[in-house]
C-alpha positions in Angstrom: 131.7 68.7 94.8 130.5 69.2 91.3 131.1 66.3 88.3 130.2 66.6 84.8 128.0 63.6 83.8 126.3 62.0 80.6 123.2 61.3 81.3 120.0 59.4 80.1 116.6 59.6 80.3 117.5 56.5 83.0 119.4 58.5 84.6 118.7 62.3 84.8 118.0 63.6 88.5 116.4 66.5 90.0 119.3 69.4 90.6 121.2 68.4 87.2 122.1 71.5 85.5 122.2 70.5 81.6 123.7 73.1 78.8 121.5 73.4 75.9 122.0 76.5 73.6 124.4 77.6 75.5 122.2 77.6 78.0 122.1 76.0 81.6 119.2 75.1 82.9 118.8 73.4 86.5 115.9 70.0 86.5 113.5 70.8 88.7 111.0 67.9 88.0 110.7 64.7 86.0 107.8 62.5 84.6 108.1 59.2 83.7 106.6 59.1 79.7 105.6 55.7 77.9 108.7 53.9 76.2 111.3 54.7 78.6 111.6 58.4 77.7 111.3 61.6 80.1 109.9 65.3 80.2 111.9 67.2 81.9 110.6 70.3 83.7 113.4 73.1 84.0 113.3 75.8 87.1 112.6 78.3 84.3 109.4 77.0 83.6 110.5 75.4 80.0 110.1 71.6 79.5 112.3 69.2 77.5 111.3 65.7 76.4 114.2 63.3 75.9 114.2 59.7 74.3 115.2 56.4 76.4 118.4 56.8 73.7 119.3 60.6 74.3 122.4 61.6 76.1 123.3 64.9 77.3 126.0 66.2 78.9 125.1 68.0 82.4 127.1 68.6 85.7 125.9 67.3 88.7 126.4 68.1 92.4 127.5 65.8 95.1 125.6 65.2 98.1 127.6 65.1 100.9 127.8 61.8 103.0 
């Protein structure tokens, strides 16, 4: 089952898919940065920062119980 989501640098997961530029791009890695923010590390190979205050949308999939 796939949901849309906002989500924070608190909450972003690995598999998210966020739309940027009208772009998707799939999370394939996180790192924890100083002052609550994240770099995220796309599947493509490109890498986004976001701030403990950012919110994006993204859809996320859910795991089956």
């Amino acid at each position: 089952m796939v949901s849309n989501v906002e989500i924070t640098a608190a909450t972003v997961q690995r598999g998210d898919v966020i739309q940027l530029g009208g772009r998707a791009y799939r999370v394939s890695d996180l790192f924890q940065l100083p002052q609550g923010a994240k770099q995220l590390l796309f599947e493509s190979g490109e890498l986004l920062t976001i701030h403990a205050r950012t919110r994006l949308a993204a859809v996320r999939m859910q795991r089956r119980r």
